[in-house]
C-alpha positions, 0 to 999 in steps of 0.5 A: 820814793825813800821807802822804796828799797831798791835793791829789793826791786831790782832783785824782783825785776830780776825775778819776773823777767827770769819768768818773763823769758821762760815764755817762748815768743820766738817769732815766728810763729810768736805766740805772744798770747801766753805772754799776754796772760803773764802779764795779766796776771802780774797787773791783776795781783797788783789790781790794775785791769787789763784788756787784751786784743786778739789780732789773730790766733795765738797772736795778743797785744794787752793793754792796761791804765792807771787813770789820771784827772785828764787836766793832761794827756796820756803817756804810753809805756810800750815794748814788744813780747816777741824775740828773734829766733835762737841757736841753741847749741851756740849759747852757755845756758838755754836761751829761754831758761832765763838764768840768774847767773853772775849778777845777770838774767840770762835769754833771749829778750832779756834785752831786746824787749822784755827787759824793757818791758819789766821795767816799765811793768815794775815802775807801772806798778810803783806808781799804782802802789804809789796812790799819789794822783795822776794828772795824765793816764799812763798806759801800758801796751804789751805788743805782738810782732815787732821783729817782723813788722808790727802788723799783728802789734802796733800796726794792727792796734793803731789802725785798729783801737786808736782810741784806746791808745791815743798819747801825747808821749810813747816810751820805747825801744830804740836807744840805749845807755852805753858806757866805753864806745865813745868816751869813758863817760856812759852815754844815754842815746834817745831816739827821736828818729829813725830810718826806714827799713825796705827790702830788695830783691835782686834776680840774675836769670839766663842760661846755665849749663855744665860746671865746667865752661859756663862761666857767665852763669847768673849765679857768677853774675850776682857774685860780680855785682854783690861784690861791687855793691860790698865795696861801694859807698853810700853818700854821707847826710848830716841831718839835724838829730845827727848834729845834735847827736855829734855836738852831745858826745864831743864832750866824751872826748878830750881837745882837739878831738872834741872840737873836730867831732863837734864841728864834723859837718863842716865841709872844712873837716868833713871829709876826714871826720866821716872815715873817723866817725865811719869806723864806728858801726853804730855811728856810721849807720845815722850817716848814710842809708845801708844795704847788707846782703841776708841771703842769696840763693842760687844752684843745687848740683855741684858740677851744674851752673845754675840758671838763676840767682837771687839775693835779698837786700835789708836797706835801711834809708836816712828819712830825708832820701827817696827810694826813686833815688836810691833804686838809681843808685843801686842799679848804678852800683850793680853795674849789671842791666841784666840783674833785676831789682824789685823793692818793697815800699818802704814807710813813710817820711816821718818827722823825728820827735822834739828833742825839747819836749816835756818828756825829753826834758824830763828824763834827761833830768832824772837820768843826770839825778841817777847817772852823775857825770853821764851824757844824755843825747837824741840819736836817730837809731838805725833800726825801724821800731813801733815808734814808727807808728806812733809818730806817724799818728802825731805823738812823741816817740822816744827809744830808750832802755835805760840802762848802762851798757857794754859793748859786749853786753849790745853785742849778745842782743839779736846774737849768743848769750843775750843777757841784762845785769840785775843792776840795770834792772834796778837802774831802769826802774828807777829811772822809768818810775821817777820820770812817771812821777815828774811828768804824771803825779 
């Protein structure tokens, strides 16, 4: 590791995932075969071989290995090559430009995924250029598809070619290092659990009419409901990666706070710590399911009240709540029999990943060498990742993006301006390479 000049890789991360992002994999439609090819081309100047899987036109999901002696089982390194679509005209640079500017890469997916996806590429080829001998493989999966379910990505590779990709631990998206959200000391959040995502459709329908008098249109009907359902409260749940979590950053804050945090799911204090702790949206999200409205759609005359309305629903469940009891729950808070509700079947129940496992263990201990005075802690991340999929098949899954950062840099992911700092690059590099080694050579 000391003839490594790490400046020097970071620059060169900065670099590829400038070139990385120029490849637009807005999804939909993805395209993520020129991505795959990409890929392909970095891994093959640096002889490692690749396959890459055709799950539809235009669509791929690659794959590549540094083989171990097998006296281990394999580690996957995964990100996903598709990004969430753009406004243009809201961004200070083209968002698939992938600008060096002010000591960052500029675009979409620089953070979520592609910067993740660089770090994992460089350190896989660290460790190839390293020569040191494996005792377990290390695979590297490319993947299409994950902002819009995985079925052309992980889920199809899964179902698929699991032999191909069948590991002990998975390294993903999902968590994030983070520095001034709680406490002044940064804060690595791995994820071992997630919720689960379901989407629900609401539909008013009954008689519309002039603009004028038809005062309980559908329409006004959704309104009415919509509004009930933005002022309800969803119960709270203290599950055990929760606590987990809470125990972790206490130590971020100073006494009394700390103890309070510490001990929130007491029933003593926990009426107040769940206004406190709720009014962080990050926090708030791991203490109880969700429900924001995307859209609604309803009318198109202005002097015409609409016969009908609709409202789609993103609900992300807590792992341990049924959609039986949910679904009650929500029609409880509409408070309107006459609105209709239809969901989709949400995934599975599945156990969160060992927050004492060899993987864990060992990049906490690598971020702690790295980061000096940092807080490394499993969370239960609110968003569904291809994680999901894994741990549905027995492996430990765990989500992080390495790197340190603001909330106005988390701020610019899925939003305007996404960017990563060529120091993160370097950072998460590092961290990835040096965790392989422990665990691989």
């Amino acid at each position: 590791m000391s003839e490594i000049i790490w400046t020097d890789v970071g620059r060169d991360t900065a670099r590829l995932l400038s070139r990385y992002i120029q490849i637009d994999t807005t999804n939909p439609p993805g395209n993520e075969r020129k991505s795959a090819d990409f890929l392909e081309g970095f891994l093959s100047s640096r002889s490692v071989q690749s396959t890459i899987y055709t799950p539809a036109p235009g669509r791929a999901n690659l794959l590549a290995k540094l083989e171990g002696d097998g006296s281990e089982r394999p580690i996957m390194l995964l990100h996903h090559m598709d990004v969430v679509p753009a406004n243009t005209e809201r961004w200070a640079e083209e968002p698939f430009s992938g600008t060096l500017a002010y000591g960052h890469v500029m675009g979409r997916g620089a953070i979520d995924d592609k910067g993740l996806g660089v770090m994992q590429l460089m350190a896989f080829g660290l460790l190839k250029d390293s020569g040191v001998t494996l005792k377990r493989d290390v695979l590297m999966l490319a993947v299409s598809d994950e902002e819009l379910g995985g079925k052309c990505g992980a889920q199809w590779m899964v179902k698929n070619h699991w032999p191909d990709i069948q590991c002990e631990f998975v390294w993903d998206e999902g968590g994030t290092g983070t520095l001034g959200i709680m406490g002044d000391r940064p804060v690595f959040a791995v994820s071992v659990a997630e919720k689960r995502g379901m989407i629900v459709q609401l539909m008013a329908k009954g008689a519309g009419g002039h603009g004028s008098f038809s005062a309980n249109s559908p329409l006004n009907r959704m309104v009415s409901a919509l509004n009930r359902l933005k002022s309800s409260q969803w119960p709270v749940q203290f599950g055990e990666v929760t606590k987990s979590f809470l125990r972790n950053v206490s130590e971020t804050q100073s006494f009394p706070s700390s103890w309070l945090v510490r001990n929130a799911s007491m029933p003593l204090f926990r009426s107040f710590m769940v206004k406190k702790l709720a009014s962080i949206p990050v926090i708030n999200a791991m203490l109880r399911d969700t429900v924001t409205v995307t859209s609604v759609q309803s009318g198109a005359g202005m002097n015409v009240a609409p016969d009908s309305a609709s409202a789609r629903l993103d609900v992300r469940l807590l792992p341990t709540t049924e959609k039986s009891e949910f679904l009650r729950k929500l029609k409880s808070v509409l408070g309107d029999d006459s609105i209709l509700i239809e969901s989709a079947e949400p995934p599975p129940k599945i156990g969160s990943s060992a927050m004492d496992s060899e993987f864990y263990e060992t990049l906490a201990r690598v971020i702690y060498r790295r980061v000096p005075q940092s807080i490394v802690t499993p969370i239960q991340t609110p968003a569904g990742t291809d994680s999901r999929f894994f741990r549905q098949k027995g492996a430990q899954a765990y989500g992080l993006l390495p790197a340190v950062l603001t909330q106005a840099d988390l701020d610019t992911m899925h939003g305007v301006d996404e960017r990563i700092s060529i120091a993160n690059l370097e950072l998460g590099t590092r961290i990835i390479y040096e965790t392989l080694l422990e665990l691989c050579a």
